[in-house]
Residue, then its C-alpha position, 0 to 999 in steps of 0.5 A: x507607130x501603128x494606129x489601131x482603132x477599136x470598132x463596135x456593133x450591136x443591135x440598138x432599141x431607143x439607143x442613139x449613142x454609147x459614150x466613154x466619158x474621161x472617168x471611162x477605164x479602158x481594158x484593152x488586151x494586147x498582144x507583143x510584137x516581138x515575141x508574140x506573148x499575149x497579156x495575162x491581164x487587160x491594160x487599163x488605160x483611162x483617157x487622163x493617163x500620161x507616163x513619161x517614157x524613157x526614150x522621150x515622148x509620152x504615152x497612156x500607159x507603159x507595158x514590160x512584157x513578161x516573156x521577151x523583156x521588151x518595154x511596149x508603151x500604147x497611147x488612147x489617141x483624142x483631139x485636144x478638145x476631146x472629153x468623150x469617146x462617142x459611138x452613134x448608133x443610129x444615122x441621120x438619114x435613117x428611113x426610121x422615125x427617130x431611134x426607136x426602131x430595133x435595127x442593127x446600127x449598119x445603114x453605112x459601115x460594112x457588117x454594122x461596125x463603128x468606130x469608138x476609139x483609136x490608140x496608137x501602140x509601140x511594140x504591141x497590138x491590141x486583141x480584144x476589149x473588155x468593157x462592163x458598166x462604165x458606158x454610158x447609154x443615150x436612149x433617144x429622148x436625150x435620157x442618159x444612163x450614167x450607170x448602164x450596166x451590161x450583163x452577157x454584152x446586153x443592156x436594158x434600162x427603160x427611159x424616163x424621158x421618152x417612156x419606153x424601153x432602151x435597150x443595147x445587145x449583142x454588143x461586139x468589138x474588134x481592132x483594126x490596124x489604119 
């Protein structure tokens, strides 16, 4: 089965990562590889899903397209001892003291993308990911914003730990087919 994997980019202010925890929900758009039909709705896929499919296997979650009838089935690939969904976003041999600097997240990755998450699908491809406030934030004193709300793509919180602001924006995502 084709392996899409979902790559992000933004600019980070005291952002040392963004994380997908298991409670994350996933809302992904797809699109059938057979009649090329896009879904009305974004799937919801969270990281504890399991269906049992027809033909044998498992998979995160199933999807009948209402055009062509085809049953798609796509999977959110982890190890097994995989709890989080983790994207830094600032490098270890930055030329910046720490995570404090506003910067693009692109010292390595061609045009600033990232990898988040990977998932594998049968008879669809993923086309877009809708994300809001289930991302957790890590400013770079170590303080987390369990409850990081994004509004228009950006997110602003101040770090009790480190005393300054935080800050993640214009945050962006595609898929790449592996």
């Amino acid at each position: 089965m084709p392996v899409f994997e979902l790559r992000v980019r933004c600019e980070v202010e005291n952002v040392s990562s963004l994380i997908a925890d298991a409670s994350f929900a996933w809302r992904v758009r797809v699109r059938c590889t057979n009649c090329g039909e896009d879904s009305p709705h974004p799937l919801v896929l969270y990281s504890t899903d399991s269906v049992k499919l027809t033909r044998g296997g498992e998979a995160s979650a199933q999807y009948k397209c209402k055009l062509c009838g085809r049953q798609n089935d796509i999977s959110l690939v982890k190890d097994e001892a995989q709890s989080e969904y983790v994207v830094t976003t600032v490098d270890d041999d930055d030329d910046d003291s720490g995570a404090s600097g506003r910067r693009k997240n692109n010292k390595k990755d061609t045009d600033g993308w990232r990898p988040f998450a990977k998932f594998e699908c049968r008879g669809m491809q993923p086309t877009a990911w809708e994300f809001d406030e289930d991302l957790i934030v890590v400013a770079g004193s170590g303080f987390r914003f369990e409850d990081a709300t994004f509004e228009d793509n950006d997110f602003y919180g101040y770090d009790e730990v480190g005393k300054q602001e935080s800050s993640v924006t214009e945050l962006e995502s595609e898929f790449r087919k592996l």
